[in-house]
C-alpha positions in Angstrom: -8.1 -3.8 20.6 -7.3 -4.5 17.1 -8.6 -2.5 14.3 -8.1 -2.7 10.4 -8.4 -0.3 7.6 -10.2 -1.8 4.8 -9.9 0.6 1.8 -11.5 0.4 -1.5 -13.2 2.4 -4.3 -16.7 2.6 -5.7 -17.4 -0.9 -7.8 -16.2 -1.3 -11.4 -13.5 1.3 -10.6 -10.6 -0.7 -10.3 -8.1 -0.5 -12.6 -6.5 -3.8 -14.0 -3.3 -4.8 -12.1 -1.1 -4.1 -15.0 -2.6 -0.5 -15.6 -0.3 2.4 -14.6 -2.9 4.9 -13.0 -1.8 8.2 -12.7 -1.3 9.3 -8.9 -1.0 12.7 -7.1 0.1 11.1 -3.4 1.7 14.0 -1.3 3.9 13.8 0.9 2.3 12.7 4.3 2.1 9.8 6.7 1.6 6.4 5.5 -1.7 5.7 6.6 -2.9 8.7 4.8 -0.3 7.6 1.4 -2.4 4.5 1.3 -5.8 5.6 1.8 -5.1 7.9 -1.4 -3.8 5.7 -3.1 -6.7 3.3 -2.4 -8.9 6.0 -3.6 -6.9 7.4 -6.3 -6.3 3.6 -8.0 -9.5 1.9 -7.5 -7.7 -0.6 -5.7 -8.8 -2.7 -2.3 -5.8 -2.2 0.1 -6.2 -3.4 3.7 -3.9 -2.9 6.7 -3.6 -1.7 10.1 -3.3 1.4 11.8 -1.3 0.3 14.6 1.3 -1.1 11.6 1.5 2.1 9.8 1.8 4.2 12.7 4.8 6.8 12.8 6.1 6.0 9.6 6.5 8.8 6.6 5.5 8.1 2.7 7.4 10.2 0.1 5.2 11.8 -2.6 4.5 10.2 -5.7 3.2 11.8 -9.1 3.0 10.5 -12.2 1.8 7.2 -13.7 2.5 4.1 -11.9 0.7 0.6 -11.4 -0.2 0.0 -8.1 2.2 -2.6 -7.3 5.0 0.0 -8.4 3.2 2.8 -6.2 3.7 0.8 -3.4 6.6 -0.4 -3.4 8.0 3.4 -3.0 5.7 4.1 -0.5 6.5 1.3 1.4 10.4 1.5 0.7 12.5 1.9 4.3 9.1 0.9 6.0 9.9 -2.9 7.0 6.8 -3.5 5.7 5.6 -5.6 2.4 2.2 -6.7 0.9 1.0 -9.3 -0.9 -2.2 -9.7 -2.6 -5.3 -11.7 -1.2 -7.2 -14.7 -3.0 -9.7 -12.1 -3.2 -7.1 -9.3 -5.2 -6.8 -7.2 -2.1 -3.4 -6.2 -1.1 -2.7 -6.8 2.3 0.0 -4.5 3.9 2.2 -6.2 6.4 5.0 -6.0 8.3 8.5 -8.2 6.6 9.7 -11.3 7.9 12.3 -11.0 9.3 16.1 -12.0 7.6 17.9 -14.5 9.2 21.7 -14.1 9.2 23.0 -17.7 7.3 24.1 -20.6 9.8 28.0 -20.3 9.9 
């Protein structure tokens, strides 16, 4: 059984990509990080549960653009996000790093 979060505010709320928004996130777990700032930034975020599951977001106030926003949320996460044809942001889990061949 998978299941996704698909998170997104009301049409024409979304900010521009460039725009910092300002953000009240408390401290929380990450799901619940995302889903506010979803809400807070107008922006389409998508991701799974099961991914988020277990791991911790710091808070975050002031005025940041999303990208910036979640780049400290996700910080120490092993998780990254890119954004969708669509200009979603998909949150998933890093690549790994491969040691260099020696």
């Amino acid at each position: 059984l998978c299941s996704t979060a698909l998170l997104a505010a009301a049409p024409g709320v979304v900010q521009a990509q460039s725009a910092p928004t300002p953000l009240q996130i408390e401290r929380s777990d990450l799901g619940s990080a995302l889903t506010q700032l979803a809400r807070q930034s107008g922006q389409q975020l998508i991701f799974s549960p099961a991914l988020v599951r277990g791991k911790r977001a710091p808070a975050l106030r002031g005025a940041y653009t999303t990208d910036q926003a979640l780049q400290r949320l996700l910080a120490g996460s092993n998780l990254t996000y890119q954004r969708t044809a669509g200009g979603a942001l998909l949150i998933e889990a890093s690549a790994p790093t491969r040691p260099a061949p020696g």
